[in-house]
C-alpha positions in Angstrom: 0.0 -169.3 105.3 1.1 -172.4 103.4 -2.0 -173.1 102.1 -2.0 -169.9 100.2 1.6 -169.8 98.9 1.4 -173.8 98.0 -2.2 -173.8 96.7 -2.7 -174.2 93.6 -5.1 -171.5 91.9 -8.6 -172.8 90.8 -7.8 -173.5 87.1 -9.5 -175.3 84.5 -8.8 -178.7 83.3 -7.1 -177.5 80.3 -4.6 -174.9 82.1 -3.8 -177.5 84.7 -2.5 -179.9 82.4 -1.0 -177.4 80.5 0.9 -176.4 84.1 1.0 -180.5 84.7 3.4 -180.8 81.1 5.5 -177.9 81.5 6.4 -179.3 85.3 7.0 -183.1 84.0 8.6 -181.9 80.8 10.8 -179.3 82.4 11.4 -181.0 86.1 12.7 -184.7 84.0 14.8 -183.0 81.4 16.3 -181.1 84.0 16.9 -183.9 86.0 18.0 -186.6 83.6 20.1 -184.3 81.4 21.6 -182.0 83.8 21.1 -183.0 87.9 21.8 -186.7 87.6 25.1 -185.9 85.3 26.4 -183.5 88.0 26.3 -186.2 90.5 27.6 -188.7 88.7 30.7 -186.8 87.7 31.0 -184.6 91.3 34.1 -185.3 91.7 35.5 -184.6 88.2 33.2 -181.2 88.0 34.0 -180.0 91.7 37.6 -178.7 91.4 36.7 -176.9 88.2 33.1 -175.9 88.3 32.0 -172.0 87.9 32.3 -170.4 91.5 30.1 -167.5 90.8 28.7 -166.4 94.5 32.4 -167.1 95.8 31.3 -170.2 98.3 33.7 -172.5 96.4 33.3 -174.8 93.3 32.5 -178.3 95.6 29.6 -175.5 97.3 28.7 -174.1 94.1 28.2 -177.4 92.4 25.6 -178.6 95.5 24.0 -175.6 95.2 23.5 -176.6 91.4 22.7 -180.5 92.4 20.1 -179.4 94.9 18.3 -177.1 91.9 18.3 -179.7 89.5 18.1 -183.0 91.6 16.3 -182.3 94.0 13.9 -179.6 92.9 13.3 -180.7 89.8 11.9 -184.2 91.2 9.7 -181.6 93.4 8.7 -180.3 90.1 7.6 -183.7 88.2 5.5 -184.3 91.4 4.1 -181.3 91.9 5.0 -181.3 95.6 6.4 -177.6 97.0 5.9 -176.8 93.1 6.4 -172.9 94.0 9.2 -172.9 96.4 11.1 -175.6 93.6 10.5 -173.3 90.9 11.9 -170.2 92.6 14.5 -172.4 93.4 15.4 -173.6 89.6 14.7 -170.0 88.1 17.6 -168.7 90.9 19.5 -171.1 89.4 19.4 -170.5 85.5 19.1 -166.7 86.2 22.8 -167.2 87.8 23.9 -169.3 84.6 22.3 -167.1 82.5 23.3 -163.8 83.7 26.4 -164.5 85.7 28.6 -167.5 83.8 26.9 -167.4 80.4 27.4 -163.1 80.7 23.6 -163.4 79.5 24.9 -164.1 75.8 23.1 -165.4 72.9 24.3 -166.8 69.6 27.6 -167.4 70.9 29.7 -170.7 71.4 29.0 -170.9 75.1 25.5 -169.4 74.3 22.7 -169.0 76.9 19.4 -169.7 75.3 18.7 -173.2 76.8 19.3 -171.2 80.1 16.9 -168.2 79.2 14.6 -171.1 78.9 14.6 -172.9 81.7 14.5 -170.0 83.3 11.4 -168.4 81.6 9.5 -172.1 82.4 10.8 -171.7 85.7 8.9 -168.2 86.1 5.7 -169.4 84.9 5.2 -172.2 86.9 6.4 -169.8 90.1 3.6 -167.2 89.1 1.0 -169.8 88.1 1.6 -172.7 90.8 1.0 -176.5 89.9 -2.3 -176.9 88.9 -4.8 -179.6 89.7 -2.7 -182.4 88.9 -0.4 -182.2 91.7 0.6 -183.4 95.4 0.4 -179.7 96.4 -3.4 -180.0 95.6 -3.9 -183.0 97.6 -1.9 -181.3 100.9 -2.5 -177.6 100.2 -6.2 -177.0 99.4 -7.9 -178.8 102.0 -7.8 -182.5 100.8 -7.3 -182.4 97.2 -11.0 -183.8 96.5 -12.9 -180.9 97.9 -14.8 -179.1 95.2 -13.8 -175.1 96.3 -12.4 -176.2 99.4 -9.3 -174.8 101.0 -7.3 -171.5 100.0 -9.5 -171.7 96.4 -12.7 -170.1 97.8 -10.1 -166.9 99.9 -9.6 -165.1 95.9 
């Protein structure tokens, strides 16, 4: 069963480094810009940062850490790539709709959040690509031509 969720698909070269870009690109910036920054400063964001499932700021904030820490590393090495994505696109769809109110063209504005979020999807729906750990431990060795949950389609 973990073979087929983790899997990637049997793309060509070209759409697997497409998928292999959009992971690096997205899983880095999100790390380096957003995740590492959280940590760094938990103790300042903790008391005040948005609460919105009501578990408590310090719990929200982990909850946000763990998205963009930990899952966007998973991300950059294409290890889990599905369950990390789902995990990140939870995450901007609760900035997005829940503390940015899902508003645009604003002060506190959404977009970059819309984006993230829309990246997030794609890589959910399309999987890693060939260029990835999940390859190597989820289609039957990685260097198998067909091999693994690729030939099941």
């Amino acid at each position: 069963m973990l073979k087929k969720i983790f899997a990637p698909g049997n793309d060509s070269f070209c759409t697997s480094f497409g998928l292999f870009v959009l992971r690096v690109s997205f899983g880095l910036t999100m790390l380096l810009a957003h995740g590492w920054d959280k940590v760094k400063e938990f103790g300042k964001l903790s008391s005040g940062f948005p609460d919105p499932l009501h578990v408590g700021s310090p719990v929200s904030l982990s909850l946000s850490i763990f998205a963009e820490l930990v899952c966007s590393a998973l991300l950059v090495a294409g290890f889990l790539t599905r369950f990390a994505a789902l995990v990140c696109a939870i995450n901007m769809a609760v900035a997005f709709f829940i503390v940015l109110k899902g508003a645009f063209g604003e002060s506190h504005n959404g977009e970059l959040a819309f984006i993230y979020m829309a990246g997030y999807a794609v890589l959910l729906i399309a999987g890693p690509g060939k260029l990835s750990m999940d390859k190597a431990f989820f289609s039957g060795g990685g260097g198998s031509k067909g091999g693994g949950a690729d030939t099941k389609r």
